[in-house]
C-alpha positions in Angstrom: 99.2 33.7 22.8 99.0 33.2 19.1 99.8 36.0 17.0 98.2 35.9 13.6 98.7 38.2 10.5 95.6 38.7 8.2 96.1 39.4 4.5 93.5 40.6 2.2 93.6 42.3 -1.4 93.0 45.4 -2.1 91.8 45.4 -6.2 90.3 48.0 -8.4 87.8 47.2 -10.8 87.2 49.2 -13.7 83.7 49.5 -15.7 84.4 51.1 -19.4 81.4 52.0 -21.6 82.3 52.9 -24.8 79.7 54.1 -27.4 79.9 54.0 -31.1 77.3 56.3 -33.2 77.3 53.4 -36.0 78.0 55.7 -38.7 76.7 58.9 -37.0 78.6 61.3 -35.3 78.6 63.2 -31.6 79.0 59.5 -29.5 79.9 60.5 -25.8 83.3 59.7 -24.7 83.7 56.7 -22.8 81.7 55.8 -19.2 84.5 54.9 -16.7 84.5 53.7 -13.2 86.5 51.9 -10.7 85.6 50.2 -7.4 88.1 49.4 -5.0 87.4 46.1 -3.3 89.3 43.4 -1.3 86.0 41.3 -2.5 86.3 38.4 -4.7 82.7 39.5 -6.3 81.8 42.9 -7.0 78.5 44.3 -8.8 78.6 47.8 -9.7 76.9 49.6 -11.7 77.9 53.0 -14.0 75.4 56.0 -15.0 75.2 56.1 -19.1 76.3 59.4 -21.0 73.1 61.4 -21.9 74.7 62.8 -25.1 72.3 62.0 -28.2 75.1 61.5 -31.3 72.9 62.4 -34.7 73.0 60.8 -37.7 71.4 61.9 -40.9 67.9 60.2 -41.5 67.7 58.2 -38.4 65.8 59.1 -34.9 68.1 57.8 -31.9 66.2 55.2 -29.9 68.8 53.6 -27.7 72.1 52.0 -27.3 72.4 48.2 -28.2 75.2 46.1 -27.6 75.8 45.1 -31.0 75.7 47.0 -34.5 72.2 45.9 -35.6 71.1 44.9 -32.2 68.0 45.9 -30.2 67.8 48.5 -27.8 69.2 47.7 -24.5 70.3 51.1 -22.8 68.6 54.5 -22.5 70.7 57.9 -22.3 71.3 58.6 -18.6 70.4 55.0 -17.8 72.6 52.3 -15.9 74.8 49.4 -16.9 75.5 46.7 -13.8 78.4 44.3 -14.1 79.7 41.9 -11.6 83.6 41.6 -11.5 85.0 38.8 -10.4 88.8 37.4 -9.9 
């Protein structure tokens, strides 16, 4: 008889969100979640705030990735990643 001892690993993955009003106010505090996986490749995906910030003069639209990009991300929407190690 051959006695074998199995291994895995047992990591947590953590997806952060964090919003910035570019030069308004009210952003939502940061999305976060963490997966626990002994995978090498995890896809998750996080619920988006539905907080609105304001900022004088402007209608919000969206979130973008970048400053001056264009609109990627609705309030409420989703964000996927895949983790990997």
């Amino acid at each position: 008889m051959a006695v074998t001892t199995n291994y895995y690993y047992q990591g947590t993955y953590t997806l952060t969100v964090n919003y910035n009003a570019n030069g308004g106010s009210a952003a939502p505090a940061s999305t976060v979640k963490q997966v626990k996986s002994s995978s090498s490749s995890v896809k998750d995906t996080a619920t988006l705030s539905d907080t609105i910030p304001e900022r004088s003069g402007y209608t919000f639209l969206g979130w973008a990735t970048e400053a001056d990009g264009s609109v990627a991300y609705q309030p409420s929407g989703s964000v996927s990643h895949t983790f990997s190690r």
